[in-house]
Residue frames relative to the residue before (quaternion, step in Angstrom):
aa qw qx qy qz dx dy dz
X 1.0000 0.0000 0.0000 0.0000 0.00 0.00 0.00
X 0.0520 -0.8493 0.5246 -0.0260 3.39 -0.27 1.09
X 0.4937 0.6373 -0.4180 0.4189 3.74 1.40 -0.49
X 0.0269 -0.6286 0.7205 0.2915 3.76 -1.35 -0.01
X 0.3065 -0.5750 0.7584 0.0147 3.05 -1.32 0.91
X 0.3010 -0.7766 0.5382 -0.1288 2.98 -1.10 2.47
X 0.7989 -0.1258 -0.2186 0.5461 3.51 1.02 0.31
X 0.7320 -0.4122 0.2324 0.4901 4.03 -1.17 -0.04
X 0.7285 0.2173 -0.4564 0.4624 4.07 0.29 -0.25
X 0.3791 0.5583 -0.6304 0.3836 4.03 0.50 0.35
X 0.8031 0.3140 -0.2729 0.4266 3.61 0.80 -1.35
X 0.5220 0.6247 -0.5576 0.1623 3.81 0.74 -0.97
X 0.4789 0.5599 -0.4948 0.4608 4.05 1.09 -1.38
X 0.7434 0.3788 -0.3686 0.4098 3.60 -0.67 -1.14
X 0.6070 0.5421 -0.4238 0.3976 3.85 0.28 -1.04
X 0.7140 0.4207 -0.2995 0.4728 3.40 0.20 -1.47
X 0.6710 0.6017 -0.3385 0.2704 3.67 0.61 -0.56
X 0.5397 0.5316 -0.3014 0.5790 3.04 1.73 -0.92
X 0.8717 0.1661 -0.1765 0.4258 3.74 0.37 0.17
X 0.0999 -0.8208 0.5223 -0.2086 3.05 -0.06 1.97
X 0.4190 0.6723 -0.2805 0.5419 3.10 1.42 -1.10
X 0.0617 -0.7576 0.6053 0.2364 3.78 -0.70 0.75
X 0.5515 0.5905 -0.4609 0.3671 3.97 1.15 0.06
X 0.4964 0.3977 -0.4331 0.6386 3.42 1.44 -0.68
X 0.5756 0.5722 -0.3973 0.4282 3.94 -0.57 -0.69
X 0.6347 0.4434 -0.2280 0.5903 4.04 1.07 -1.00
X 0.5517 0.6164 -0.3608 0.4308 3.22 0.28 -1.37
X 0.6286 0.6281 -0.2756 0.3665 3.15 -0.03 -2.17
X 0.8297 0.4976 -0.0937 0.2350 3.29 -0.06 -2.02
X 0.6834 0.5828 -0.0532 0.4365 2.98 1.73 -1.43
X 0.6383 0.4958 -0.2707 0.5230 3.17 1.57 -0.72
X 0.4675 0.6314 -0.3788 0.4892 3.54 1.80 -1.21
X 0.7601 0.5281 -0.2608 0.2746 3.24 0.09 -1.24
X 0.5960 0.6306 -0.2475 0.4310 3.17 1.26 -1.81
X 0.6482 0.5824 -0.1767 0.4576 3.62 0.85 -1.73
X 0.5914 0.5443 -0.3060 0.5103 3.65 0.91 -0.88
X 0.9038 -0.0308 -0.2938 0.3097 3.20 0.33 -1.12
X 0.2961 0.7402 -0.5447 0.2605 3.33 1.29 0.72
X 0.5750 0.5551 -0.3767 0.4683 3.68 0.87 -1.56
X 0.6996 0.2194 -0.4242 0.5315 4.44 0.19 -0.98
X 0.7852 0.3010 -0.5140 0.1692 3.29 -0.64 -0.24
X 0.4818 0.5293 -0.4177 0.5597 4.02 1.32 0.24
X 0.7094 0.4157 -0.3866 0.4177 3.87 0.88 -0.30
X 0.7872 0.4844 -0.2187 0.3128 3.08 1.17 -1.05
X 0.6267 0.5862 -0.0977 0.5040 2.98 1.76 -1.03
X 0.1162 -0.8642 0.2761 0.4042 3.42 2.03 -0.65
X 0.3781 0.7568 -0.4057 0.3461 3.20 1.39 0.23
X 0.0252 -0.8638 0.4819 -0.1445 3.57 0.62 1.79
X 0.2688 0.6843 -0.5544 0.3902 3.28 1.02 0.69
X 0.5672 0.5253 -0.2939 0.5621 4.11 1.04 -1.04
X 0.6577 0.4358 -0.5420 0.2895 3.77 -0.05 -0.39
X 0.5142 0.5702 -0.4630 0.4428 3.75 1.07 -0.45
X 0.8033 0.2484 -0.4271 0.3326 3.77 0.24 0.16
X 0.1759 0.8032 -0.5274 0.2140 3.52 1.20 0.43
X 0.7289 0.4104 -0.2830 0.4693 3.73 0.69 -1.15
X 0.7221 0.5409 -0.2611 0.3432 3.70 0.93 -1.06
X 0.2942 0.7682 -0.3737 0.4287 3.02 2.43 -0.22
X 0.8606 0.4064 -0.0138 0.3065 2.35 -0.32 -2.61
X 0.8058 0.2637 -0.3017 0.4360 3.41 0.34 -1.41
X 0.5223 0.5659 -0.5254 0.3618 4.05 0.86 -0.31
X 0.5493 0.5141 -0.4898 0.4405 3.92 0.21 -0.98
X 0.4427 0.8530 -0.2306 0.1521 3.15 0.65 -1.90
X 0.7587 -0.3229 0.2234 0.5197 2.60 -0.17 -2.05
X 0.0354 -0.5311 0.6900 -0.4905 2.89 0.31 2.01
X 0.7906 0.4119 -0.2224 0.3948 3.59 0.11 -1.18
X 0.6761 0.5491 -0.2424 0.4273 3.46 1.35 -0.32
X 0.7179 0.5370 -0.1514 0.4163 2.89 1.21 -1.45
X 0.7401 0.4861 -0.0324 0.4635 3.41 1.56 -1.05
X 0.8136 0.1715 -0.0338 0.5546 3.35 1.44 -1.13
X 0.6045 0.5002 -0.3187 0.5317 3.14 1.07 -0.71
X 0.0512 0.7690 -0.6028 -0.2066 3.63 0.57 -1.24
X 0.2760 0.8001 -0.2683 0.4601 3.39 0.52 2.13
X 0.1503 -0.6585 0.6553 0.3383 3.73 -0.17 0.34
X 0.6269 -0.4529 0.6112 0.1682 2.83 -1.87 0.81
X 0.3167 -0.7540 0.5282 0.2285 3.84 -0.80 0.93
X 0.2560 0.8063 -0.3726 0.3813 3.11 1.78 -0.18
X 0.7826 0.4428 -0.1320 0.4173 3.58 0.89 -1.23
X 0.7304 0.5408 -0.0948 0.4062 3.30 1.52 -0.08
X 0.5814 0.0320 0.1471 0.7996 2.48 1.80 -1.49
X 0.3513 -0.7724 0.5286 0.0238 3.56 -0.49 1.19
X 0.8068 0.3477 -0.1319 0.4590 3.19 0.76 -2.03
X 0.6442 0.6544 -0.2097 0.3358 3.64 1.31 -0.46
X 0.3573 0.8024 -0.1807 0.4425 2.16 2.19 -1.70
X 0.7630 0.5095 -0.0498 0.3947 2.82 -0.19 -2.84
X 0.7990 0.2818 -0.3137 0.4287 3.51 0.11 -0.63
X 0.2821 0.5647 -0.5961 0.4962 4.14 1.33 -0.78
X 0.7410 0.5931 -0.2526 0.1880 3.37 -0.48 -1.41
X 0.7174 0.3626 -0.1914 0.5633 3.65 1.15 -0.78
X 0.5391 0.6696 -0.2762 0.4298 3.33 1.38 -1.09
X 0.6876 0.4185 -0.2014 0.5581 3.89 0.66 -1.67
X 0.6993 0.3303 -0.4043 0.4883 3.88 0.79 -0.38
X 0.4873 0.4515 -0.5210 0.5360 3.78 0.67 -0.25
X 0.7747 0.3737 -0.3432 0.3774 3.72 0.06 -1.32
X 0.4073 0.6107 -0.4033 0.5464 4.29 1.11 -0.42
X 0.8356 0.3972 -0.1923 0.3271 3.27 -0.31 -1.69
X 0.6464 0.4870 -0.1987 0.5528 3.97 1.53 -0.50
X 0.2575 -0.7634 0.4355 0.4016 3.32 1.43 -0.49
X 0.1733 0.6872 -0.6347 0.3080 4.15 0.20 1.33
X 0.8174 0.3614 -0.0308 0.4475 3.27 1.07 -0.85
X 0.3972 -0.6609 0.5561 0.3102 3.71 0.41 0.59
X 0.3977 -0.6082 0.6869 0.0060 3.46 -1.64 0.98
């Protein structure tokens, strides 16, 4: 990847590209999901010991799904914050059905 990408819809096209694979694309969702409710039940429960797996959530499902199905670097490594948000965006866009499950 050799392009910088100067704001979030320049990158979202590329993001979505990196995940054709619909098991990576699951993955993705599953960790989203997992991370969701991990984060309420450590807020609500105040038991904040659980926020320490929020990343092993998100980025394990992740890239599992890269490493295995996608056969892919994670943009994650490049662009974190894009990365990080691609990430909420494809589950908002999953969860509405824009994106194919």
């Amino acid at each position: 990847m050799t392009q910088k990408y100067q704001s979030f819809a320049d990158f979202y096209p590329y993001y979505l590209s990196e995940h054709q694979n619909s098991a990576c694309r699951r993955l993705h969702f599953v960790g989203s999901t997992l991370i969701i409710f991990t984060l309420f039940y450590a807020l609500f429960t105040g038991q904040l010991v659980y926020l320490w797996l929020l990343p092993i959530l998100g980025y394990g499902f992740a890239w599992v799904g890269h490493f295995f199905f996608e056969h892919n670097k994670p943009a994650t490594f490049t662009y974190p914050f894009y990365s990080f948000l691609g990430d909420w965006v494809m589950y908002k866009d999953i969860l509405t059905g824009k994106i194919k499950f």
